[in-house]
C-alpha positions, 0 to 999 in steps of 0.5 A, spaced: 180 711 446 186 710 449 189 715 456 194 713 460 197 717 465 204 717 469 206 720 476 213 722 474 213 727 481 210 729 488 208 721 488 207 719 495 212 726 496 211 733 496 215 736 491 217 734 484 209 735 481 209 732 475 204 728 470 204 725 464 198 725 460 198 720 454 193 719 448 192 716 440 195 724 439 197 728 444 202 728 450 202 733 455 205 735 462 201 737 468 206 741 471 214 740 470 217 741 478 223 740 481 224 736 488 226 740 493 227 733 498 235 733 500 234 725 498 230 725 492 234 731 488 238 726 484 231 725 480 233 732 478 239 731 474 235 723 471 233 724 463 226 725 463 222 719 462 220 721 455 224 726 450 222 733 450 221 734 444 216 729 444 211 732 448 205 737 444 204 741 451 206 743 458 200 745 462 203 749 469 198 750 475 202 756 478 209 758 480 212 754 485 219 752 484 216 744 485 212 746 481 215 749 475 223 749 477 224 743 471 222 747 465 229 750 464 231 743 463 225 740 460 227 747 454 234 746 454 234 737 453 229 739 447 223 742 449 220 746 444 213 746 444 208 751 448 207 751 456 200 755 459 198 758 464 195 763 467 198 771 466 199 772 473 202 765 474 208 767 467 209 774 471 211 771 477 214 764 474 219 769 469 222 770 476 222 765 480 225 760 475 231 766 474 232 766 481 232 758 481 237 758 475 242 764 479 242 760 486 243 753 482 249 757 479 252 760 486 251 753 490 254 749 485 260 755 485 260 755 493 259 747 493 266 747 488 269 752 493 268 748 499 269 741 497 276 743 493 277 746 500 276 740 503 279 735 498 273 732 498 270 728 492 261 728 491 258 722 487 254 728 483 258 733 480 259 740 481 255 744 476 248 748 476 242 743 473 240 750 470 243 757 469 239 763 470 240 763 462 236 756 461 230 759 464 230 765 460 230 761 454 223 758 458 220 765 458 218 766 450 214 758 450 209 761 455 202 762 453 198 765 458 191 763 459 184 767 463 180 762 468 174 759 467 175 759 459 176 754 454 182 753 450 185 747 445 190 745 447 190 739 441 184 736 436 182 732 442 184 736 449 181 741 451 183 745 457 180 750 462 184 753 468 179 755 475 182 759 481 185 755 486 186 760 490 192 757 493 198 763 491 196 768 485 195 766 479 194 758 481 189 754 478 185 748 477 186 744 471 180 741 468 182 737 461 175 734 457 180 729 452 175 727 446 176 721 442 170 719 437 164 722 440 167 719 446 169 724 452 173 723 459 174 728 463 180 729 468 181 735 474 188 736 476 186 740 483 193 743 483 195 746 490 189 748 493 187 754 498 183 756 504 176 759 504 176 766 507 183 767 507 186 775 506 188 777 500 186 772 494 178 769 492 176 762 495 177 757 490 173 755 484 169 748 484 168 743 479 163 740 478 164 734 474 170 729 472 171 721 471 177 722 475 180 726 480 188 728 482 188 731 488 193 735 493 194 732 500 199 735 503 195 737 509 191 731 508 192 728 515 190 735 519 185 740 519 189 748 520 188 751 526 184 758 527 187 764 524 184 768 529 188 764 534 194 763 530 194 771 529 194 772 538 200 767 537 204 771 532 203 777 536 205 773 543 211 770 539 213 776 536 212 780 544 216 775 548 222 775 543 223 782 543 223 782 550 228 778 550 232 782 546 233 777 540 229 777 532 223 773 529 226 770 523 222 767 519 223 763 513 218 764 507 216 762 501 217 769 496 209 767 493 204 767 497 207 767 504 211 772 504 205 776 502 200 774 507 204 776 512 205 782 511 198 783 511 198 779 518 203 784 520 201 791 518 194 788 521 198 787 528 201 793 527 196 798 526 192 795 532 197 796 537 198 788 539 206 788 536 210 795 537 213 798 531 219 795 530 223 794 524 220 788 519 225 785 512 223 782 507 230 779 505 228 776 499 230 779 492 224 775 489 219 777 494 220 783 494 219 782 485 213 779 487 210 783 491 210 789 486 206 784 481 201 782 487 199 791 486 199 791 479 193 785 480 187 787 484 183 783 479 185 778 484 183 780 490 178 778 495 173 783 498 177 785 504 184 787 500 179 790 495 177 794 500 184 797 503 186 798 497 178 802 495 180 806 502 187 809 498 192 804 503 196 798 501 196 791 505 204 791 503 207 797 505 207 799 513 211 804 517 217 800 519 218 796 513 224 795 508 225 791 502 232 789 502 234 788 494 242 789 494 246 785 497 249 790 502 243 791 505 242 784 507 248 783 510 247 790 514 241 787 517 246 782 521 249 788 524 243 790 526 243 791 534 235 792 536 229 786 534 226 786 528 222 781 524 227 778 518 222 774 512 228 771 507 227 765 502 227 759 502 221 757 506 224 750 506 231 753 508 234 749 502 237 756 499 237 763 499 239 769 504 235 765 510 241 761 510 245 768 513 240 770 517 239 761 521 247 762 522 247 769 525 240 767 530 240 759 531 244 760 537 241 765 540 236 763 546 233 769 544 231 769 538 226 766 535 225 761 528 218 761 526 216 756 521 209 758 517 210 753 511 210 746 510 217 743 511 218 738 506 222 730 510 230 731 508 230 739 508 234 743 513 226 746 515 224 739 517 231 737 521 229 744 524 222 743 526 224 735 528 228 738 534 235 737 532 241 738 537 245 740 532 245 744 524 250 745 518 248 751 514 253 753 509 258 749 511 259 749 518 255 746 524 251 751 529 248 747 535 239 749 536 238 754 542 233 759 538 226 758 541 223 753 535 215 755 533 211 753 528 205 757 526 200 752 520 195 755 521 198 761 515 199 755 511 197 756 503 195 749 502 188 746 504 187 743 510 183 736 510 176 739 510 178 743 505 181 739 501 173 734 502 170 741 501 172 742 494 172 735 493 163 736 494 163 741 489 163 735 484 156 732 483 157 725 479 161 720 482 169 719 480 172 713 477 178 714 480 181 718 485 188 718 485 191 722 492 199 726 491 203 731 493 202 729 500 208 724 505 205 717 505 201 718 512 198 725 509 196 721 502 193 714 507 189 719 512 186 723 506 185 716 502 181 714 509 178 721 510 175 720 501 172 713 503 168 714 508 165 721 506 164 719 499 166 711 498 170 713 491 175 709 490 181 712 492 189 710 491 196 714 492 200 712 486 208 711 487 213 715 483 213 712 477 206 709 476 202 709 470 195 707 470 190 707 464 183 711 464 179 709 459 
């Protein structure tokens, strides 16, 4: 039996999730992301490390763009076989891979404006990575699968999908890889989520795998209280109102956004925020909020329950989903407070471009981060402290008032991250540590060492190691 494994994304980085998996007869890709780092996105455009057409599979673990954002360009360089994952996942993928292609083609377009204006010349040229049409062509390879079942993915693999709790529809990927009587197993934690949080079930446990890839972007830390995280929220929000200036709030269209209309309605209803107007500005939000309804199946007990007792975590007095255009540009023009949720929730693209330029230098308004923000990203400048931004060409100096709340964060925070890993009851061979920024991969690496003594590494982009 012969497997290898290659780290072709997320190595040592957050974005770019990609695996290679190699056997006798089979090669896969776990997960096809794009990077979403300012200094690593040239590797978007680089020719995959293998032909496309070459590979027997592709297994995807859900629907964020870093982690799925490459299919289009897989498809269209030559790939042609199925790509699984689960039904939720496929409903909220055909969405955001449009969204990907349709903002590749404006900021390609808007890029090409600007530097013909200036009469500047770029090393990269000024053509989208993939059109809106290209991730449509994705769309008919999709296979969807249910959690906790098995399916063949060739004469040697196997693969199960286990909830992961992280967005809707994400998994765990566990493969049983079958050679000659001989078997190896290999669980790909995918992003994991938190215990007890609003709207999704806890994460599933797997209980056994010779080797083990796990997620560390919150490996270095643990989340603070959500109670207390709320109180702030509520505090944040109250003091910008005062002040007469907006929350905006960038937000990712999956998960986050709808998390914080489930905190937001909470506030609301118990009379710790006013009612004032609240926009979700996100055309692929509001997209994906629609799916969140058409899937109770998903839900934990508490959103169960709202939804037993005739009311909807996602719809509240006060609240407008902006889908056209027009809309969005009124809420520049709006003269009260209000709460602004755009995309994206790194502010790599999407309509928060608008709503940092209208507010970022305004000491009245507040910008508040509830994600991760990758290193070279415009939210990472942000939350770094910088004086001064370029959004969409121009430069605006940093007035607003900067917050950042981690504690609404959809990925696992150390002890979580050690908690999932508990629920495997033989010892590993290998642990191998990505999606996380060298410090955070290290401090888990140590945090793994010492409470199991499995032998851990963080693998760099690039990396193969053999398994067997």
């Amino acid at each position: 039996m012969s497997i290898k494994i290659q780290f072709l994304g997320a190595a040592q980085n957050v974005t770019g999730s990609r695996y290679l998996l190699q056997t006798d007869r089979t090669r896969l890709l776990v997960d096809c992301g794009l990077y979403q780092e300012r200094h690593l996105q040239n590797r978007n455009w680089q020719p995959f490390d293998v032909p496309p057409e070459s590979l027997n599979a592709v297994l995807v673990s859900h629907a964020h763009i870093d982690h799925c954002g490459l299919l289009p360009k897989l498809v269209k360089d030559g790939y042609k076989g199925p790509v699984y994952l689960t039904a939720a996942t496929a409903e909220i993928a055909r969405i955001s891979l449009a969204d990907a292609g349709k903002i590749q083609e404006e900021d390609a377009a808007f890029k090409k404006t600007r530097h013909e204006r200036e009469g500047r010349k770029t090393q990269y040229p000024e053509i989208p990575l993939y059109t809106a049409e290209d991730a449509r062509a994705v769309f008919p390879l999709f296979k969807t699968v249910a959690y906790n079942r098995e399916i063949t993915i060739s004469p040697d693999i196997i693969a199960t999908f286990h909830n992961a709790g992280h967005v809707f529809g994400s998994a765990s990927i566990e493969l049983k890889i079958t050679e000659n009587n001989h078997q190896k197993v290999i669980a790909f934690s995918g992003d994991l989520g938190n215990w007890d949080r609003p709207i999704l079930k806890n994460p599933d446990l797997i209980n056994q795998a010779d080797y083990i890839v796990i997620e560390s972007t919150y490996g270095d830390r643990t989340h603070e209280d959500i109670n207390g995280a709320l109180l702030k929220l509520a505090d944040i929000i109250n003091q910008t109102v005062k002040l007469g200036g907006n929350v905006v709030i960038p937000s990712f269209a999956l998960e986050r956004t709808q998390d914080l209309l489930f905190f937001l309605n909470r506030l609301i209803s118990e009379s710790k925020i006013p009612r004032l107007k609240v926009f979700v500005d996100s055309p692929m939000a509001i997209s994906i909020t629609k799916i969140f309804k058409e899937h109770p199946e998903l839900y934990d007990r508490e959103t169960t329950g709202w939804v037993k007792n005739g009311s909807s975590p996602f719809e509240f007095e006060g609240l407008h989903f902006t889908n056209k255009a027009a809309d969005s540009e009124a809420i520049l023009a709006e003269k009260d407070s209000c709460i602004i949720i755009a995309g994206s929730g790194m502010c790599t693209g999407g309509r928060i471009k608008r709503h940092l330029a209208s507010n970022i230098s305004r000491p009245e308004s507040t910008i508040l981060f509830v994600g991760f923000q990758a290193t070279g990203t415009l939210g990472r400048l942000i939350t770094d402290g910088v004086k001064e931004v370029r959004i969409l060409g121009q430069y605006y100096p940093v007035h607003a008032r900067i917050e950042e709340l981690r504690a609404f964060s959809a990925h696992a925070d150390q002890p979580t991250l050690l908690r999932w890993l508990k629920g495997f009851k033989n010892r590993p061979e290998q642990v191998f540590v990505t999606h996380g920024e060298p410090k955070s991969s290290q401090t888990l690496i140590n945090a793994i060492t010492d409470t199991f003594g499995w032998e851990t590494i963080a693998p760099a982009y690039q990396d193969e190691c053999q398994l067997d």
